[in-house]
Phi, psi and omega in degrees: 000320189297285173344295161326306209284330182284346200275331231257329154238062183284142162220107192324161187280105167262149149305281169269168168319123157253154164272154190294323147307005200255313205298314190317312185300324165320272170353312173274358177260120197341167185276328216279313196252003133032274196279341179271358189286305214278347159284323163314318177288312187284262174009307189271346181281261200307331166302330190246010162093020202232132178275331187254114159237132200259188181320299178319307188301324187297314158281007164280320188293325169291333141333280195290339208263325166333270182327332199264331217270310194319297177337284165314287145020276184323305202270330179296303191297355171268324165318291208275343201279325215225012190273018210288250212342304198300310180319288170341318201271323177295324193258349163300303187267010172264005159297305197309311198304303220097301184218181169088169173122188186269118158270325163119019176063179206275359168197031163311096168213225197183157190282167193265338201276354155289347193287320223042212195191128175094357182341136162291134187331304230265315133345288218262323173288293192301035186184031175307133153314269070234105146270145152235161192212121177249127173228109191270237230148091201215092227269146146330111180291003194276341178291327163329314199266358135357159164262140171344295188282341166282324193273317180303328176273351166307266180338310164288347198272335181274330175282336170307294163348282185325279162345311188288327201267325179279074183201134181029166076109015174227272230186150171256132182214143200235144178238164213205157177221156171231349186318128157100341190254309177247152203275329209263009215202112173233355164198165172224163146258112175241127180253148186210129188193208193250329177209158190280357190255352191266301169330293171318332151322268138037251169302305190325284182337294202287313181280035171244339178314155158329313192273296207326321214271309173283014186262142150235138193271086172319300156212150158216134174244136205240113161203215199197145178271171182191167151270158199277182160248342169255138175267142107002052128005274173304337190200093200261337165331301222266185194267119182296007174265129177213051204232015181225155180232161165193090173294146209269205158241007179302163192281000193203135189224124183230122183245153164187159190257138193261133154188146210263164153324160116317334183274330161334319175281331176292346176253149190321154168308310213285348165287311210301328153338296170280328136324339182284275176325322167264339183303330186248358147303306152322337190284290190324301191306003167236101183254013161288358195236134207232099148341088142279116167271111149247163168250147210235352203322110172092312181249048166171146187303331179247188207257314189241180151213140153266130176230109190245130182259144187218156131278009197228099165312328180293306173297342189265003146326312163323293219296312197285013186237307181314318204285314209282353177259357165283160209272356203269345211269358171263014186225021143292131163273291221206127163207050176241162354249133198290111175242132152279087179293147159251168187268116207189117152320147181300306189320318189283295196343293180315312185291338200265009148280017188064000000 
């Protein structure tokens, strides 16, 4: 409680002069979305040229930010009102396409109340989902002492597999090598497709293989794409659909698997919101580094798994430390264990296991 009581007159590190009447106002305003208020104002304090903000700026701003919110509001529901036919035929082909699509940027998303509730199956295929599965990989050191030609025909025989499944209408499949960076991981896959039975398939095959009979599957995590609950506010730009991934080419891919508190669910949408809001405010300042969000809810021990592809290890370092003073970061349970990939065709992967 004592805790509760200091956040609640917190008033976050300004740029510019405030008057004590301006702060008093700050004050009143949740402690979770605070600092993106108090940031906002000054962005508009400075766009018109004001060094001081006093009360008046405070109501303009809040004046203008209304108003701008109505607006939108006003243009969506006119949007969606007329968008029927053409939305359908859109999202028919891209259930249809398969692989590919849009992933939404590093904090695109959309409200669940676009979704509706109850669709009839037939409703519901024009918006197929995508599983996904990063499955990591850690070979036996007795396969090393193989003779040369027994590990090259192990290998080839797993990329044949592999080969069969990744393509149109079976699976998309991406390869990753960690050999040097984790003791427990040496290479992953990560699949993304439609069904659980091609994964299972799949993995059978691989494990007959030559390689396969000496690999063991260190960790896999299983999930699925959805739409979010939170919007994108701040970068209205990115695509609020996020039931399709279409991974990029950066050179680095850093995946974990995620799960919050239970008291995260216990607060109203409209805190989470606002918590929310600076976590993807913070998000934006890094746009070298690109989000995937799946969900796990139910078909797998954690709630999200995350994939953020970057070419600067650095910046997503920035990003995951910047993250950790958001308000949002005190209702993390677990987001370990964290694997850093590199990005490598299975053939080199596969040779840099020896």
């Amino acid at each position: 409680m004592a805790r509760d009581a200091e956040l609640e007159n917190v008033m976050p590190p300004t740029s510019l002069e405030w008057t004590e009447e301006a702060r008093n106002a700050m004050r009143r305003v949740p402690f979770f979305v605070r600092k993106s208020v108090v940031r906002g104002i000054e962005e508009f304090a400075r766009e018109r040229g004001f060094a001081v903000v006093d009360a008046a700026v405070v109501a303009q701003a809040r004046a203008e930010r209304e108003g701008a919110a109505r607006g939108e509001g006003e243009a969506a529901g006119a949007a969606r009102s007329g968008a029927g036919g053409a939305g359908a035929a859109h999202a028919a082909a891209v259930a249809g396409e398969g692989q590919g699509g849009e992933a939404g940027g590093a904090t695109g998303e959309a409200t669940a109340a676009d979704r509706g509730r109850g669709e009839a199956p037939a409703a519901r295929e024009t918006e197929r989902r995508q599983l996904v599965n990063f499955a990591f990989y850690k070979v036996e050191p007795c396969w090393r002492r193989l003779p040369d030609v027994d590990r090259e025909r192990g290998k080839e025989e797993f990329l044949k597999v592999v080969e069969d499944y990744d393509r149109p209408g079976k699976l998309l499949v991406l390869s990753y090598s960690t050999v040097g960076i984790r003791a427990d991981a040496e290479f992953m896959l990560w699949r993304i497709g439609y069904s659980l039975e091609l994964f299972n398939e799949m993995t059978a095959r691989l494990n007959r293989t030559g390689l396969g009979k000496y690999l063991t599957l260190t960790y896999s995590y299983l999930s699925m794409t959805k739409k979010s609950l939170y919007e994108d506010r701040l970068s209205p730009e990115h695509p609020g659909e996020r039931i399709r991934i279409s991974p990029g080419k950066a050179r680095y891919l850093f995946v974990y698997p995620f799960v919050k508190k239970r008291a995260w669910y216990l607060l109203t949408q409209w805190t989470r919101q606002g918590m929310m809001d600076e976590h993807i405010y913070i998000g934006n300042k890094y746009p070298s580094v690109k989000l995937n969000t799946t969900y796990s809810f139910g078909i797998d021990d954690q709630e999200f798994v995350v994939a953020f592809e970057s070419d600067y290890p650095e910046d997503f370092l920035d990003l995951v430390m910047e993250l950790r003073e958001a308000q949002a970061s005190m209702y993390t349970e677990r987001d370990t264990p964290i694997f850093t990939c590199i990005t490598m065709p299975l053939r080199q992967a596969l040779d840099a296991l020896g």
